[in-house]
C-alpha positions as CSV (number, residue, x, y, z in Angstrom):
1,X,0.7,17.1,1.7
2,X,0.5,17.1,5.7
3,X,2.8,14.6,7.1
4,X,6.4,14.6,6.1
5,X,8.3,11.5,6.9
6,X,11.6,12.2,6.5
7,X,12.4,9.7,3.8
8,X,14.3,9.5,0.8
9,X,12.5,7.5,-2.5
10,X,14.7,4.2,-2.3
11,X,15.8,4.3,1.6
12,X,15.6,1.1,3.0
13,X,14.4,1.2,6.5
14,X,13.2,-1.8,9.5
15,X,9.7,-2.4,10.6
16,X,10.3,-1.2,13.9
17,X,11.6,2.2,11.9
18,X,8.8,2.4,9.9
19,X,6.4,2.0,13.0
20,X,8.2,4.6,14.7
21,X,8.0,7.2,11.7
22,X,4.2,6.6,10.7
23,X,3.1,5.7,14.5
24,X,1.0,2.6,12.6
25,X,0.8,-0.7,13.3
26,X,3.3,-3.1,12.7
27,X,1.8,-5.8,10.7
28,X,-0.5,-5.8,7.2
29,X,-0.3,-4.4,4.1
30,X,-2.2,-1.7,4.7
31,X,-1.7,0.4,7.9
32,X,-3.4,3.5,9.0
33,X,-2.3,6.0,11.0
34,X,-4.5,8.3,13.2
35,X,-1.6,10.0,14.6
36,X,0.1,11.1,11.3
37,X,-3.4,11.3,9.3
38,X,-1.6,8.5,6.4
39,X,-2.4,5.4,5.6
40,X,1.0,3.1,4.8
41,X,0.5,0.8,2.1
42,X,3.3,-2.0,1.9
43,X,4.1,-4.4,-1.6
44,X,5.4,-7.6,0.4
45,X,7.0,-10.0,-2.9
46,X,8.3,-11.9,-0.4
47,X,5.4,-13.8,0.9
48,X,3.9,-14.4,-2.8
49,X,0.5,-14.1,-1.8
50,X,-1.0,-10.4,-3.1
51,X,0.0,-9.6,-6.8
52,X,1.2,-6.0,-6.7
53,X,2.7,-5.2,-9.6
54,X,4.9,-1.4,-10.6
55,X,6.3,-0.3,-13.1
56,X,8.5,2.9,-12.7
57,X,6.0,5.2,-11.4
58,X,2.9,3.6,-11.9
59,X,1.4,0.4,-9.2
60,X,-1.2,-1.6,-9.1
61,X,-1.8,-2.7,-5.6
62,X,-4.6,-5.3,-4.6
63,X,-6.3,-4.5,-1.7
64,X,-7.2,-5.5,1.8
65,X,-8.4,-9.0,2.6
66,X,-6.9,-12.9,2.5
67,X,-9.8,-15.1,1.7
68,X,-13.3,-14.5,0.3
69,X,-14.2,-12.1,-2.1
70,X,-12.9,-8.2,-1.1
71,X,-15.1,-5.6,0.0
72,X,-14.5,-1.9,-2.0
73,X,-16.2,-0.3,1.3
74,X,-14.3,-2.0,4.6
75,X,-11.7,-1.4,6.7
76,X,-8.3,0.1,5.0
77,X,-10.3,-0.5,1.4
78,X,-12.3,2.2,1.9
79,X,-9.6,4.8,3.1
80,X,-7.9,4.2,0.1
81,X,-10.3,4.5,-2.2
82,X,-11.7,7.5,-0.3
83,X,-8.1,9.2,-0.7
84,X,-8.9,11.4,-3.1
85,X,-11.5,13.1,-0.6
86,X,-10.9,12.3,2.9
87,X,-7.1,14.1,3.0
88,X,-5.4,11.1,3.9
89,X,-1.6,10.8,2.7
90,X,-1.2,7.9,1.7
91,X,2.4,6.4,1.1
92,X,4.2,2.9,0.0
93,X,7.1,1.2,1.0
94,X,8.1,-2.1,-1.0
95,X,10.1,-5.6,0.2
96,X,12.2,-7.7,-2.3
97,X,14.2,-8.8,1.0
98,X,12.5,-10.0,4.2
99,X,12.7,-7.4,6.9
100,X,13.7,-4.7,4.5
101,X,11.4,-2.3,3.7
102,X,12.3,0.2,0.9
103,X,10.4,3.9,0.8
104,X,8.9,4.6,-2.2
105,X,7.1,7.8,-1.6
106,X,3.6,8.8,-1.4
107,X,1.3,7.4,-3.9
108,X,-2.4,8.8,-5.4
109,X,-5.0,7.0,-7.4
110,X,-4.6,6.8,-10.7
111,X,-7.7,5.6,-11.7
112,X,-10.8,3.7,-10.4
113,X,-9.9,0.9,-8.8
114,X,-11.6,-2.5,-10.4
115,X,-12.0,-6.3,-9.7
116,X,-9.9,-9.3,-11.3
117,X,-9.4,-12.5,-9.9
118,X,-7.0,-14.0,-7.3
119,X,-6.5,-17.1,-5.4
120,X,-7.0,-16.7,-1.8
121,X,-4.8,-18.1,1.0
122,X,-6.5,-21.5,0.8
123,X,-6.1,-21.4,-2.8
124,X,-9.7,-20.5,-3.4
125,X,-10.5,-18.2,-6.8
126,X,-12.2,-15.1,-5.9
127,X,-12.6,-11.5,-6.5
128,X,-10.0,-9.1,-5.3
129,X,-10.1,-5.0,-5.5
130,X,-7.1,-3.8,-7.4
131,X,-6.1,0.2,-6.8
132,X,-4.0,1.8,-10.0
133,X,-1.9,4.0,-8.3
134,X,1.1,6.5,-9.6
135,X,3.9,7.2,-7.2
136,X,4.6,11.4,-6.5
137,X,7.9,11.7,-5.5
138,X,9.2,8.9,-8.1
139,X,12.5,10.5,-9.2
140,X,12.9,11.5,-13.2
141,X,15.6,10.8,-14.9
């Protein structure tokens, strides 16, 4: 692991906090970082659009892309299914509560990601790229 945030599993931080620590963007689900080498990944249930689901340890996060069918090989996609390779960190943070953002830890695949289908933001079925993912620094009981 390169870049340490500073974060403890569970902390709940702002945007404008989580901006500062990863120097990313602030907006997206999916938010790279040249400055820190990471790549944020975010699981918003607040807006009810994407349908990330974890369990304990384990995620499955759909990737990058509101309407038409997702593309494995652009943008943010790509980084993350590249992680394995391309020494990203890549971490998540996950909002129940709009505006609070709760650190989760850094995440690796866990598999090969796959398609399913989704309804876009129009409504519209079409394929989506989902990315099994196990969190690292999940705390054991």
């Amino acid at each position: 692991m390169g870049f340490n945030p500073g974060l403890r599993f569970g902390e709940i931080i702002s945007n404008n906090k989580l901006v500062s620590v990863f120097k990313c963007g602030n907006m997206g689900g999916m938010r790279r970082s040249h400055t820190t080498n990471s790549l944020v990944l975010i699981m918003d249930h607040t807006k009810g659009f994407y349908r990330d689901i974890r369990n304990r340890d384990k995620v499955k996060y759909t990737g990058m892309g509101k309407t038409g069918y997702m593309e494995l090989n652009y943008a943010q996609n790509r980084t993350l299914n590249e992680s394995r390779t391309n020494g990203i960190d890549v971490f998540m943070l996950e909002v129940t509560n709009p505006g609070e953002y709760s650190y989760l830890g850094r995440v690796v695949l866990d598999g090969d990601p796959y398609q399913e289908f989704q309804t876009d933001v129009n409504e519209n079925r079409r394929r989506v790229w989902i990315f099994p993912l196990r969190l690292i620094d999940y705390p054991r009981q």
